[in-house]
C-alpha positions in Angstrom: -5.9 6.2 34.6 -6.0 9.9 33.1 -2.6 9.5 32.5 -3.1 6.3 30.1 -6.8 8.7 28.9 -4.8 11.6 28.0 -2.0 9.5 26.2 -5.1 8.3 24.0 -5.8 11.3 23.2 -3.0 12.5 22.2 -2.3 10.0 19.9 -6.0 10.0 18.5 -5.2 13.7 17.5 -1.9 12.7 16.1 -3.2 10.3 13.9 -5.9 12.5 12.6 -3.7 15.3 12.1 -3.7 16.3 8.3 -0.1 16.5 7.8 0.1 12.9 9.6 -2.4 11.7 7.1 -0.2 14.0 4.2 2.7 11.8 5.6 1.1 8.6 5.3 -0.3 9.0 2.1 3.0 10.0 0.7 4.9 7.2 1.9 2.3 4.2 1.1 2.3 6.2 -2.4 6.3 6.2 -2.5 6.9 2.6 -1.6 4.1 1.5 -4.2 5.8 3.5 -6.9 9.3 2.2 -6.5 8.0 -1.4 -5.8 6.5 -0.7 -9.4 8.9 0.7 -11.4 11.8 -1.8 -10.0 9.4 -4.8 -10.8 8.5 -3.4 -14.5 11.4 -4.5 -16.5 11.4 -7.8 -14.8 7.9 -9.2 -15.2 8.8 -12.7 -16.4 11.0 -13.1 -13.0 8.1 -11.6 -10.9 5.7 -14.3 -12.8 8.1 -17.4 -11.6 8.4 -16.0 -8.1 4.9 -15.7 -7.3 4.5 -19.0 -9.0 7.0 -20.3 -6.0 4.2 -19.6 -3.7 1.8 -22.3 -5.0 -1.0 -20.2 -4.6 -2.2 -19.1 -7.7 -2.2 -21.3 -10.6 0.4 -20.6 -13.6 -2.1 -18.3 -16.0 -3.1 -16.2 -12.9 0.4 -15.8 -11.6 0.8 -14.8 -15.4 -1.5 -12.1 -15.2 -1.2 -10.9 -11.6 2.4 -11.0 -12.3 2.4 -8.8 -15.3 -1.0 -6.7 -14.1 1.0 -5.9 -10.2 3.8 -3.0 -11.8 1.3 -1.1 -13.2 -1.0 -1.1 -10.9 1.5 -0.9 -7.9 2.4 2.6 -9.8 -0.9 3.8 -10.7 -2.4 3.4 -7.0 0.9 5.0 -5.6 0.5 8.3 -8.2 -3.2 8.2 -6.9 -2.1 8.0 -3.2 0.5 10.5 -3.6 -1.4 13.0 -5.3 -4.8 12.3 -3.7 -6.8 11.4 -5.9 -9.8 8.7 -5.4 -8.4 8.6 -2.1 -10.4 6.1 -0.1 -10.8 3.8 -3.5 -7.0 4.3 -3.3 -6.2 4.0 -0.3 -8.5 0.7 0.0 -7.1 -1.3 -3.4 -3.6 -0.3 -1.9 -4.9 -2.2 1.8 -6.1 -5.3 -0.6 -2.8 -5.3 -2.4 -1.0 -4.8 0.6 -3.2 -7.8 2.3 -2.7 -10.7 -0.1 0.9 -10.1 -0.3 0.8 -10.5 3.2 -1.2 -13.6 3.1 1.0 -15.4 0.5 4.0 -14.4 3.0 2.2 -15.9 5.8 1.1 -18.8 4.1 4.6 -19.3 2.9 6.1 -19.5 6.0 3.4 -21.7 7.7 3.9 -24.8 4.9 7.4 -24.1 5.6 8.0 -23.2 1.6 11.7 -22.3 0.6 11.2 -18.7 0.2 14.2 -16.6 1.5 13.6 -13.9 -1.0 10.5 -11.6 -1.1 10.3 -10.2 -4.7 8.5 -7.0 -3.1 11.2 -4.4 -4.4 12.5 -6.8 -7.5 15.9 -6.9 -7.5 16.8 -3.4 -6.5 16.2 -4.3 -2.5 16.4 -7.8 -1.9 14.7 -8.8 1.5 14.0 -11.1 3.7 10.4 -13.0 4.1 10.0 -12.1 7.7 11.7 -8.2 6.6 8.7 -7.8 3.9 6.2 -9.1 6.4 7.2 -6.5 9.1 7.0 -4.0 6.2 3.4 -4.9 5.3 2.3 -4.9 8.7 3.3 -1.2 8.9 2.0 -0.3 5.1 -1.3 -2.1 6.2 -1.5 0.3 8.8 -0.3 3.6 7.0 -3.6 2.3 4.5 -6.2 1.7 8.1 -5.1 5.3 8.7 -5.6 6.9 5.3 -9.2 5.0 5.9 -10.2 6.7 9.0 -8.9 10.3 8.3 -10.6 12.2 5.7 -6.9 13.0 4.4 -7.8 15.3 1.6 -5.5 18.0 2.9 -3.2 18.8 -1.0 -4.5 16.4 -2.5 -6.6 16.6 -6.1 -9.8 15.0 -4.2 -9.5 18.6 -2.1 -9.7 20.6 -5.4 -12.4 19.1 -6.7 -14.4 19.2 -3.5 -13.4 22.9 -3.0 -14.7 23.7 -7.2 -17.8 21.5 -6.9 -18.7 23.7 -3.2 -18.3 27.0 -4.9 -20.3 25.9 -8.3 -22.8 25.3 -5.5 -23.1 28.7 -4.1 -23.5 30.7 -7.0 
């Protein structure tokens, strides 16, 4: 049993460790900024592929469709940089959770959906792939949430000036 206690433990320190978190940040950051910029030129195809999933109806794929680049690349400059961190961190989780709701739903009415339009067409992957991938970017954001994570980051800096402002 102190075996199993121990094991805890050490993993509990892991996963609070600051360059852990530094490491998580970075890569939720980098996968949301290449899922971005891929998808930017190619808005119209993104609109008819989340149409596909019979979700949302044709004006709101329209918008989240043209609204997603942007915002996939502004969360993942935040993330990487640290800034707004846990308003970040948690729109990247909410992101991250309805595409992995569409993908679920998908596959449970059994739509024709080989393809997920995650990365464009710059990686090409497979439904159940993109799944497996959200399931670890969902919990790259649950750790960002629990850890304080301002270690380099911009939310540090301010922190750090707004501390010593204080004591003068």
């Amino acid at each position: 049993m102190d075996t199993i206690t121990d094991r805890g433990k050490h993993i509990g320190r892991l996963l609070h460790h600051r360059y852990f978190t530094l490491i998580s940040r970075v890569a939720l950051g980098g996968v949301f900024i290449f899922a971005g910029i891929v998808k930017l030129p190619h808005t119209d195809t993104l609109v008819w592929e989340i149409e596909q999933y019979h979700i949302l109806s044709s004006s709101l794929a329209t918008v989240y469709g043209h609204t997603l680049p942007p915002l996939e690349i502004v969360l993942g400059v935040f993330l990487v940089l640290g800034v707004l961190l846990k308003i970040s961190a948690s729109l990247s989780g909410l992101l991250v959770l309805s595409f992995t709701i569409a993908k679920v739903t998908a596959l449970a009415r059994g739509l024709d959906i080989d393809i997920c339009p995650c990365f464009g067409l710059a990686v090409p992957l497979l439904e159940v792939h993109s799944l497996a991938i959200d399931f670890v970017l969902l919990a790259l954001v649950l750790q960002l949430l629990l850890h304080k994570g301002e270690f380099l980051s911009v939310d540090a800096l301010f922190s750090t000036e707004k501390n010593s402002v204080d004591e003068q």
